[in-house]
C-alpha positions as CSV (number, residue, x, y, z in Angstrom):
1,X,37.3,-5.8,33.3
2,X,33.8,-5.9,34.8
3,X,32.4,-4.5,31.8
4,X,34.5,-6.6,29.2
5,X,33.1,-10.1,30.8
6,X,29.8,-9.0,31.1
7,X,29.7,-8.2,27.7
8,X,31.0,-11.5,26.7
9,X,27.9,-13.0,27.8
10,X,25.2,-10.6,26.4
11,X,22.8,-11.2,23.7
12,X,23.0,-8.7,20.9
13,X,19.1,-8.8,20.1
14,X,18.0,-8.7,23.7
15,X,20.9,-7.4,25.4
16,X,20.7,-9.2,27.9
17,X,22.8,-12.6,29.5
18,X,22.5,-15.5,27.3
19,X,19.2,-17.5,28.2
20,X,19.2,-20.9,26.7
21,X,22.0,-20.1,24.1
22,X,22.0,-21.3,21.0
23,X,24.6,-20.7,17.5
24,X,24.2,-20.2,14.0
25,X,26.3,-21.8,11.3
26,X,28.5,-18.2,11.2
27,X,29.3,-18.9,14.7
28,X,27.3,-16.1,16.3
29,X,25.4,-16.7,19.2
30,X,21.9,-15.2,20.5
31,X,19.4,-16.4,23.2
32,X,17.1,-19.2,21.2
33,X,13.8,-17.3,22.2
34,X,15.4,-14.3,20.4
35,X,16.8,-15.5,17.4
36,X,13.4,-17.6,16.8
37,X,11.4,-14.5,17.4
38,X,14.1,-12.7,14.9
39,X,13.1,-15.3,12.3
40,X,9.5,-14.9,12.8
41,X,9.9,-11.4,12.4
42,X,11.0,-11.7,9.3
43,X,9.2,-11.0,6.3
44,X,11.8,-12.3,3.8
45,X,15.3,-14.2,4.0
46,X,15.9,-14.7,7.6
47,X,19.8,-13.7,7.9
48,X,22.1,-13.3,11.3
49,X,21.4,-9.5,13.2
50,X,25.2,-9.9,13.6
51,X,26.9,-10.5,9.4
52,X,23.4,-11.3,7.6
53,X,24.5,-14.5,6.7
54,X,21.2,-16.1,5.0
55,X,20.5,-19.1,8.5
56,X,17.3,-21.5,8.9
57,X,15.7,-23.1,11.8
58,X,18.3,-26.3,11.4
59,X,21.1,-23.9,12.0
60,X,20.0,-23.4,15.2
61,X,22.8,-25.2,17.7
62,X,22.7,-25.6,21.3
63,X,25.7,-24.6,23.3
64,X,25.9,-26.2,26.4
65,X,29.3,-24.5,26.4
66,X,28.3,-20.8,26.4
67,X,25.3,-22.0,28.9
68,X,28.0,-23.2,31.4
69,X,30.2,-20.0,30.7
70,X,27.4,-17.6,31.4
71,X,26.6,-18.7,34.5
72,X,30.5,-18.9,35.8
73,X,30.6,-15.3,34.5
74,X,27.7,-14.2,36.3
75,X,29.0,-15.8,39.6
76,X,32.5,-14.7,38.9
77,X,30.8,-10.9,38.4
78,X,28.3,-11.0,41.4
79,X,32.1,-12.0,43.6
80,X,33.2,-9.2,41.6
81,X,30.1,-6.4,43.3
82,X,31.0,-7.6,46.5
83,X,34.7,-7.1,46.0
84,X,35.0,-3.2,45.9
85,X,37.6,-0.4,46.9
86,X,36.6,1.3,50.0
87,X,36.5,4.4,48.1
88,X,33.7,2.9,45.5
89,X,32.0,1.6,49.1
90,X,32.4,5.4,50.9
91,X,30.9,6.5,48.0
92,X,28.2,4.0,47.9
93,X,27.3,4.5,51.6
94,X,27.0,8.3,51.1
95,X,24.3,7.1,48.1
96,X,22.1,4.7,49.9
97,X,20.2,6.6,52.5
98,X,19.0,9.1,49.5
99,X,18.1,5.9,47.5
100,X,16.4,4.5,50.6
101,X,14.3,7.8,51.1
102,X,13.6,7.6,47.5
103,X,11.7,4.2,47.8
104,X,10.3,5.0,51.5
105,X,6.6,5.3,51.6
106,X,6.2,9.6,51.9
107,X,2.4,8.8,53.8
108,X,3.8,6.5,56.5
109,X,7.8,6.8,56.0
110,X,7.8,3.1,55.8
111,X,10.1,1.4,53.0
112,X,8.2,0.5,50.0
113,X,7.9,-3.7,50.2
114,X,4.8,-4.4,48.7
115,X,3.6,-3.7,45.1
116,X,0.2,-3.0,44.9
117,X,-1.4,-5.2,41.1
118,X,-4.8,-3.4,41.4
119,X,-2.7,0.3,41.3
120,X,0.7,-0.8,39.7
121,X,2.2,1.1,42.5
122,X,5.0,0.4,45.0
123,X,3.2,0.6,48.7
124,X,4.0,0.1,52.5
125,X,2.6,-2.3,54.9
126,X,0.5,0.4,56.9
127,X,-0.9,1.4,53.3
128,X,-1.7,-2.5,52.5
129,X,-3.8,-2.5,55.7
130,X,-5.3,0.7,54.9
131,X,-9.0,2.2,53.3
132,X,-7.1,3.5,50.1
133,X,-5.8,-0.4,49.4
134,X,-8.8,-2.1,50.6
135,X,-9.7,-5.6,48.5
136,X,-6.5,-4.8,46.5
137,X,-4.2,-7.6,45.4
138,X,-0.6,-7.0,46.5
139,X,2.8,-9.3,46.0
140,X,6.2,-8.7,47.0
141,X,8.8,-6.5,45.2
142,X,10.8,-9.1,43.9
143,X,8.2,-11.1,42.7
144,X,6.3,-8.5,41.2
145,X,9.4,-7.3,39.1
146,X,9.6,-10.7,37.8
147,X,6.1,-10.7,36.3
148,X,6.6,-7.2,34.8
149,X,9.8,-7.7,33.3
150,X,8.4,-11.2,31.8
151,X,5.5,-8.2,30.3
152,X,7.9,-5.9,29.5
153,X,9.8,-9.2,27.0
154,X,6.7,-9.3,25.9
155,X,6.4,-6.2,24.6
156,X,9.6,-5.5,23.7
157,X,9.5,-8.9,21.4
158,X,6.3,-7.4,19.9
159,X,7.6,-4.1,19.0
160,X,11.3,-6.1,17.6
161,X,8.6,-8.4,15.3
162,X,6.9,-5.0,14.5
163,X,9.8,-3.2,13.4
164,X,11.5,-6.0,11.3
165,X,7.8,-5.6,9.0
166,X,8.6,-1.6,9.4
167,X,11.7,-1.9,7.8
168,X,11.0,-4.7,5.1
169,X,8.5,-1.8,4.5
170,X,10.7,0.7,3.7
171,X,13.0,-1.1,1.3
172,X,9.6,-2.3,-0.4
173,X,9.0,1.0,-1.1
174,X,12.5,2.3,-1.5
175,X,12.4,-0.5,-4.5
176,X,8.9,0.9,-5.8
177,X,10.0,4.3,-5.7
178,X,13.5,3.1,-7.4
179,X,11.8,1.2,-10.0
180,X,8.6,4.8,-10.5
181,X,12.0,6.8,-11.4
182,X,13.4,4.1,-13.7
183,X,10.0,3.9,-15.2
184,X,9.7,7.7,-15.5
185,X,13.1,7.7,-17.2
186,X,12.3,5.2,-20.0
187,X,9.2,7.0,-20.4
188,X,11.1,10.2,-20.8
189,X,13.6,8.7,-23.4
190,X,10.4,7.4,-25.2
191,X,8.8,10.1,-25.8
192,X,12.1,11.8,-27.0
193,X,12.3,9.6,-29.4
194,X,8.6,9.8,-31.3
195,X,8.8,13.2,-31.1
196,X,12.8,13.7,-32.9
197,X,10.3,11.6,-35.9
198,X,8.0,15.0,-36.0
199,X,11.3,16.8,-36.2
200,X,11.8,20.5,-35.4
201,X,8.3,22.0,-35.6
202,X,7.0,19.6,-32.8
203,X,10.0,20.5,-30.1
204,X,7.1,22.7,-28.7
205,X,5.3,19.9,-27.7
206,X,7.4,17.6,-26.7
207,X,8.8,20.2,-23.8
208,X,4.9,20.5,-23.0
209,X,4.6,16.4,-22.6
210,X,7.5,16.1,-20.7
211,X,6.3,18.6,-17.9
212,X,2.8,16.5,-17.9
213,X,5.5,13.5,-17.3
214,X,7.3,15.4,-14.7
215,X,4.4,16.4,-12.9
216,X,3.1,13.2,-12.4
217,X,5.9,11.9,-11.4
218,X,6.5,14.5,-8.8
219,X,2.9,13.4,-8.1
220,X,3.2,10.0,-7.1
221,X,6.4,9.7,-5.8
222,X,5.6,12.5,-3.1
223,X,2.4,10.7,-2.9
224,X,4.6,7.8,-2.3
225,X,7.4,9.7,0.0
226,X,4.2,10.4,2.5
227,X,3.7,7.3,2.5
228,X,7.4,6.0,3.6
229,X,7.2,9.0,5.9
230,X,4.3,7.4,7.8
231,X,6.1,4.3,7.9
232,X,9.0,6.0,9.2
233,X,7.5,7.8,11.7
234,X,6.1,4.5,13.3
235,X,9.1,2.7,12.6
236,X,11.2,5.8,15.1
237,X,8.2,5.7,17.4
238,X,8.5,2.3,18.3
239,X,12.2,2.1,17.6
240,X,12.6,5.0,20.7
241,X,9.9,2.0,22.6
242,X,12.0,-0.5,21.9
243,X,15.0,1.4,23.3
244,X,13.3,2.4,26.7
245,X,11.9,-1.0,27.1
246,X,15.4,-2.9,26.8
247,X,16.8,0.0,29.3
248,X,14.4,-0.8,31.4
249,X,15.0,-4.4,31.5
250,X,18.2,-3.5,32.6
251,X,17.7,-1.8,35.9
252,X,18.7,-4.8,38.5
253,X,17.0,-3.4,41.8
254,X,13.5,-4.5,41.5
255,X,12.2,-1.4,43.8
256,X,13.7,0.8,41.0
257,X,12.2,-0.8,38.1
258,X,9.1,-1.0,40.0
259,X,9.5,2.6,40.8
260,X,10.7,3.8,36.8
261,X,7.0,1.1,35.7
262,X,5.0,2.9,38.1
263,X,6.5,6.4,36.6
264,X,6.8,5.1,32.7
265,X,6.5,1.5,31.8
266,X,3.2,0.6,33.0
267,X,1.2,4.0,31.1
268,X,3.5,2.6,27.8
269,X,2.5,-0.9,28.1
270,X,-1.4,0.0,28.4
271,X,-1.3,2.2,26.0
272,X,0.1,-0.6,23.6
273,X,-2.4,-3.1,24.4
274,X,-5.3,-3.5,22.8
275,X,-7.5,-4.0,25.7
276,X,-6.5,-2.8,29.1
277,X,-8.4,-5.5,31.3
278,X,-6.5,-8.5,29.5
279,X,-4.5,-11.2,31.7
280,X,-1.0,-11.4,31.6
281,X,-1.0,-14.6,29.8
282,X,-3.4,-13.5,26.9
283,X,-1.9,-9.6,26.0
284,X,-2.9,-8.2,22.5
285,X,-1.3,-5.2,21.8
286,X,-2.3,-2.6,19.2
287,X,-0.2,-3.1,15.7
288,X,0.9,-0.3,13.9
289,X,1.7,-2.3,10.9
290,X,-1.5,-3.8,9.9
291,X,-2.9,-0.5,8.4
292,X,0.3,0.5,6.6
293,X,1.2,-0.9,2.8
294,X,3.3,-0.5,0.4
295,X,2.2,1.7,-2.7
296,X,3.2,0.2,-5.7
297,X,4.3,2.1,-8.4
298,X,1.4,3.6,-10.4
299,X,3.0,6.4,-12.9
300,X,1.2,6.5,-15.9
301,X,0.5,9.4,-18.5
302,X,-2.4,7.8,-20.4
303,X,-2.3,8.0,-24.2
304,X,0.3,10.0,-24.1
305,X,2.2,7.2,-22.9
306,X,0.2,4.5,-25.5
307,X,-0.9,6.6,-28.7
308,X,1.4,10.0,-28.0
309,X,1.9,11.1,-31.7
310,X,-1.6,10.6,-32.6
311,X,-2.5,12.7,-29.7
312,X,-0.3,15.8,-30.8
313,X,-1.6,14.8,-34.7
314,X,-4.5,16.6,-33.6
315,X,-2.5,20.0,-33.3
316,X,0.4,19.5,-35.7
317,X,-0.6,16.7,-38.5
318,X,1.9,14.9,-39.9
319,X,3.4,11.4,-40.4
320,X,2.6,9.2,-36.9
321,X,1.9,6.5,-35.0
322,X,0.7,5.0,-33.5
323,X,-2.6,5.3,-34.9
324,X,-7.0,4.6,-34.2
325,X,-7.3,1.1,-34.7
326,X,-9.2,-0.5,-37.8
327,X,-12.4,-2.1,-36.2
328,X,-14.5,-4.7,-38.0
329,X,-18.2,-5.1,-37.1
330,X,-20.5,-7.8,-36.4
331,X,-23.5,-8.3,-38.7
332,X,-26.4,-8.3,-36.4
333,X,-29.1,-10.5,-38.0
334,X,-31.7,-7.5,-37.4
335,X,-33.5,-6.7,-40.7
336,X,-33.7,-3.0,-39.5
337,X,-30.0,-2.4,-38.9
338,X,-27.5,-2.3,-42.0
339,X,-23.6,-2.5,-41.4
340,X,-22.0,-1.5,-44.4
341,X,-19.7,-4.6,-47.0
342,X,-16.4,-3.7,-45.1
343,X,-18.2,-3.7,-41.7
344,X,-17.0,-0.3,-40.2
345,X,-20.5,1.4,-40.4
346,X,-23.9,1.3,-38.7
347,X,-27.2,2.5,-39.2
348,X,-30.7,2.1,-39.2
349,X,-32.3,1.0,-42.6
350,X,-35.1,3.0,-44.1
351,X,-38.2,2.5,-43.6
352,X,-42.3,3.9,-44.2
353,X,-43.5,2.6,-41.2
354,X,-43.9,4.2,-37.8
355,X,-43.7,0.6,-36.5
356,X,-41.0,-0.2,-34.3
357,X,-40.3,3.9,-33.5
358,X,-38.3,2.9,-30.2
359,X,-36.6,-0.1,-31.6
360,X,-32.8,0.9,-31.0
361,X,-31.0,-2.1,-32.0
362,X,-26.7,-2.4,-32.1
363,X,-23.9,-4.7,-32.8
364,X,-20.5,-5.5,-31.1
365,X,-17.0,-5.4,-32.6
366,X,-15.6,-9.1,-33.9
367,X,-12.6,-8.7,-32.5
368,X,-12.4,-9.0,-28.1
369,X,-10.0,-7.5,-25.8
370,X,-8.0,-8.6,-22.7
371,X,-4.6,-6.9,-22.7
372,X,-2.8,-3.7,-23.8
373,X,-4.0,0.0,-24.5
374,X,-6.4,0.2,-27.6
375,X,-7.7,3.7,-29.0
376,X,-10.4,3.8,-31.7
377,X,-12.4,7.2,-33.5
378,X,-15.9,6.9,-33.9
379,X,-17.9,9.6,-36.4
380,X,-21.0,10.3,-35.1
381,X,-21.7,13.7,-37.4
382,X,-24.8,15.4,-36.6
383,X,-26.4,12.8,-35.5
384,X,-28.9,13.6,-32.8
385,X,-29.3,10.2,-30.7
386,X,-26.6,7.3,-30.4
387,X,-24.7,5.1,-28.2
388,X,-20.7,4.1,-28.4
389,X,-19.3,1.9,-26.1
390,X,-17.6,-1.4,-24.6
391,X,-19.1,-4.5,-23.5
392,X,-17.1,-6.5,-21.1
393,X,-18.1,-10.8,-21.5
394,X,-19.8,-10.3,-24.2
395,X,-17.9,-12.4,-27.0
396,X,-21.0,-14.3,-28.1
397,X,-23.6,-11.2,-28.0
398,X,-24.5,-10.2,-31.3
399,X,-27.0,-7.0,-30.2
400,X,-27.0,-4.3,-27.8
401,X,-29.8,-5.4,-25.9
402,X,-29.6,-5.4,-21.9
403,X,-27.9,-8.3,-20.8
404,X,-26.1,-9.9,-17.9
405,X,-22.8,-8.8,-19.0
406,X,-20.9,-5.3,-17.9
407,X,-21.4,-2.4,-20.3
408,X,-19.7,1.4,-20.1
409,X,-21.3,3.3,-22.6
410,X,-21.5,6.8,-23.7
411,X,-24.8,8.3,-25.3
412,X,-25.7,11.5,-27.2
413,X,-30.0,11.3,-26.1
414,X,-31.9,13.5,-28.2
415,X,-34.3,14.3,-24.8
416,X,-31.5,14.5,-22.5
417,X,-28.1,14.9,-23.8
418,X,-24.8,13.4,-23.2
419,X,-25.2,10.1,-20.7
420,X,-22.6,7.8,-19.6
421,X,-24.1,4.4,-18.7
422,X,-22.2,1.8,-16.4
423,X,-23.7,-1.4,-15.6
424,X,-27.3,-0.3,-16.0
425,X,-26.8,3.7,-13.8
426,X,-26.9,6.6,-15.7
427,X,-25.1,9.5,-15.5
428,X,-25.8,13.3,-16.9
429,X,-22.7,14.4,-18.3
430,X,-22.4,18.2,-19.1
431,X,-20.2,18.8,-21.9
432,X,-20.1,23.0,-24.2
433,X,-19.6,21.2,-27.0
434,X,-21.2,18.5,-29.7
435,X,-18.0,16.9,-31.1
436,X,-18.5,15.1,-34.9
437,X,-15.9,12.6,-33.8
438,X,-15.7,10.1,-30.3
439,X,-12.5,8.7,-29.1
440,X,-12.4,5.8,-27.1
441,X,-9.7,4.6,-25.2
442,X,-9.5,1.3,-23.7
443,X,-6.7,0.0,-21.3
444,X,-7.0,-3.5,-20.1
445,X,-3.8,-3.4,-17.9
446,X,-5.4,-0.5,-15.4
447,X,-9.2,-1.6,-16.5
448,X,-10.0,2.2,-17.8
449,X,-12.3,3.6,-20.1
450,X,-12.0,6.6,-21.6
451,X,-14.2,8.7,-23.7
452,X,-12.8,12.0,-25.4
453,X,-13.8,14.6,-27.7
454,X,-11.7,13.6,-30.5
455,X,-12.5,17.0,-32.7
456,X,-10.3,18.7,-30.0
457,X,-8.9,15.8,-27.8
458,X,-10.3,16.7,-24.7
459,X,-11.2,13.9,-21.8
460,X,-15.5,13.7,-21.8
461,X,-14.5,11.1,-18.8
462,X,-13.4,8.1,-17.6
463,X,-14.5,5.1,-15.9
464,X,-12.4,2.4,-14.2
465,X,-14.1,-1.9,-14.2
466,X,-13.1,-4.4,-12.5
467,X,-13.7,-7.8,-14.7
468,X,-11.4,-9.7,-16.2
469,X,-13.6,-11.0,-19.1
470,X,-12.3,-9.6,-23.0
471,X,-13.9,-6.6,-24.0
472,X,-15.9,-5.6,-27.1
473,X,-16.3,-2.4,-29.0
474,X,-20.6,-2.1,-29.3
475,X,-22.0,0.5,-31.7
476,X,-25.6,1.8,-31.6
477,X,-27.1,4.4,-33.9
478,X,-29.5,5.1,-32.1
479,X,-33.6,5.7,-32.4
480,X,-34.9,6.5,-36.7
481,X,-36.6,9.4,-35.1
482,X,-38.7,9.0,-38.6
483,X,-35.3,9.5,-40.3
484,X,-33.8,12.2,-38.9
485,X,-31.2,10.1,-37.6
486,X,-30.9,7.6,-40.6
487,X,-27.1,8.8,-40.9
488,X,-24.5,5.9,-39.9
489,X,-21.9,5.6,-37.0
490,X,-18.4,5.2,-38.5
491,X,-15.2,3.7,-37.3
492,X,-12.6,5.6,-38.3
493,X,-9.5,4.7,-40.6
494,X,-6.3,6.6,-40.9
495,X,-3.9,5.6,-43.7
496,X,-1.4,8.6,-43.3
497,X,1.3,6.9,-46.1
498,X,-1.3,7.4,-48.5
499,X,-2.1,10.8,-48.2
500,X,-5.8,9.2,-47.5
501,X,-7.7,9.9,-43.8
């Protein structure tokens, strides 16, 4: 019966007696400081701890009913102590003279009265007066429980606001590694399906594509698993806290819950604070939260996911797509570089004079680009010195000149090889071979730049960029070298249903 009222009048957040109750629309009740601190907690909807019924600040009713009951249940309980079988109080007398040597003072054999502020200990009169205690600040048992159970709320609300982000967390990225395996799926159906085109004699492949899928999916989803493992880890850490704390808030004799914070409760605290030497009223304490997130899903396969059957044209030709883009280039104005009538090659015009020997002019493509995955070829030949690339802002520059916009380009130097420039810093890159062909691959939803070796479809590199400006495709041919590099840069077309590449 004891334990049937008292439960009547307990607060299931806090579990403790009602303080200032208050109930929700679904007829639930929770202390107000609890329920508010619930809602704050909250990172979305705010819904009862008790059905989840979706509840709002306005919902929030006093009950001067449940106030009134909870303090006739706690005098009708406190009779109830009082009240007990001789047996119970046998039992308790054999109990309290090995509770009382427990909390007597093993220096002076004095009870423990005082509780020491500067030593968060329990201490004596005779070791108030002493050396050892000398200058310290002391206050009585019962007051000092009071002021570290109100620190102990404290932290104990902290860790329940904590927690409620630690588990919006981890349905977050539940949901993001749901929707990675979704994602993974249609991309596996995809690529089923441009690859039953190719028929039988591309089966080969396809297996080979889908265990490049499969790997990175296995990659990112254990990449993010670790990550939900962190944030489970923290969330059972604090969670076993949180447990302690409220047990601890539940231990009535103040000399016992001074004793169990002197032992446990005030080394947790501290070590949850942020600084040790902060008041009571102002206490930070460390968050475990604030250098978590959420990884969003990030599986992608690159062309393969964009352009796959042109990719595997280059082992097994056949009928495809999709296919290199068609590109149309700007006429530059510059008398010493010639793009052709259809404007899909560059070069540098002919000439007798040794004038102008470094003059390396360029143009840009007409069209711009801000969203989706674009691959173009580029035939560069033999050609010993010339520059392919993407401008980023530039939909008004007609040369390849320095400029203020962003530029990622790849050159073949005839002094120092291959170079990839990105906003003015070059890099040496070392590459075995001297392909005739350059692919480019541009994908404005990640902001990537890829350059390949389209003779053989390997990846030269790749560059990420961070503006949101359109992009451009920018040819140069590069230095005359007194013509030895007079032949032109081409973008390539690939009309398959003609027969024609």
């Amino acid at each position: 019966m004891y334990s049937a009222m008292s439960m009547q009048i307990k607060c299931s957040v806090c579990l403790g007696d009602f303080t200032d109750p208050v109930t929700l629309s679904c007829e639930h009740s929770f202390c107000r400081e609890c329920i508010t601190g619930h809602m704050q907690a909250s990172l979305g909807p705010t819904t009862c701890p008790e059905c989840q019924k979706p509840y709002n600040e306005e919902d929030l009713k006093s009950s001067r009913l449940l106030r009134n009951m909870t303090s006739t249940v706690r005098e009708h309980l406190a009779e109830l102590k009082l009240d007990k079988s001789p047996s119970k109080e046998g039992a308790e007398s054999l109990k309290l003279p090995e509770m009382e040597r427990m909390l007597m003072c093993s220096e002076h054999d004095e009870k423990l009265k005082l509780f020491c502020e500067t030593d968060q200990k329990l201490v004596c009169v005779i070791c108030r007066d002493g050396d050892k205690h000398k200058g310290h600040v002391f206050k009585p048992v019962k007051e000092a429980a009071q002021i570290n159970k109100g620190e102990l709320k404290t932290a104990l609300g902290f860790l329940a606001k904590e927690n409620g982000q630690l588990d919006y967390m981890i349905q977050q990225q539940t949901t993001e590694i749901t929707k990675t395996e979704g994602k993974s799926k249609s991309l596996s159906a995809q690529i089923s399906a441009q690859f039953e085109e190719m028929h039988q004699f591309l089966r080969q492949k396809e297996d080979e594509v889908k265990k490049k899928l499969e790997k990175e999916e296995k990659k990112v989803i254990e990449f993010m698993q670790n990550n939900q493992s962190v944030i489970n880890r923290r969330f059972m850490e604090n969670k076993e806290k949180e447990i302690i704390l409220q047990s601890a808030l539940e231990i009535e004799q103040p000399d016992h819950f001074l004793q169990w914070w002197n032992e446990k409760g005030f080394p947790m605290t501290k070590k949850m604070k942020q600084k040790a030497d902060l008041t009571p009223s102002n206490i930070k304490y460390t968050s475990r939260v604030k250098d978590l997130t959420v990884l969003p899903d990030s599986l992608f396969i690159g062309p393969h996911e964009t352009h796959l059957q042109f990719f595997v044209w280059k082992e097994m030709l056949g009928s495809i797509k999709p296919v290199p883009e068609s590109l149309t280039l700007k006429k530059s104005g510059e008398s010493y570089l010639k793009v052709s009538p259809g404007g899909t090659r560059i070069r540098q015009a002919d000439r007798a004079t040794v004038l102008y020997k470094d003059f390396n002019p360029g143009t840009v493509s007409e069209k711009n680009f801000k969203a989706g995955q674009h691959y173009w070829e580029i035939e560069v030949g033999e050609k010993p010195d010339w520059t392919v690339g993407i401008k980023i802002g530039a939909e008004k520059q007609l040369s390849a000149a320095k400029s203020a916009e962003s530029e990622i380009l790849l050159h073949l130097k005839h002094t120092k090889g291959y170079v990839l420039t990105c906003d003015g810093k070059d890099t040496t890159l070392n590459s075995p071979d001297k392909p005739q062909k350059i692919g480019l691959y541009l994908d404005c939803e990640r902001k990537q730049v890829s350059f390949y070796n389209a003779d053989n479809m390997s990846r030269l590199t790749r560059i990420n960029y961070s503006s949101k400006q359109p992009c451009c495709l920018t040819l140069v041919p590069g230095l005359y070298l007194d013509g030895m590099n007079s032949d032109p840069l081409s973008v390539c077309s690939y009309e398959f249903n003609t027969g024609k590449r």
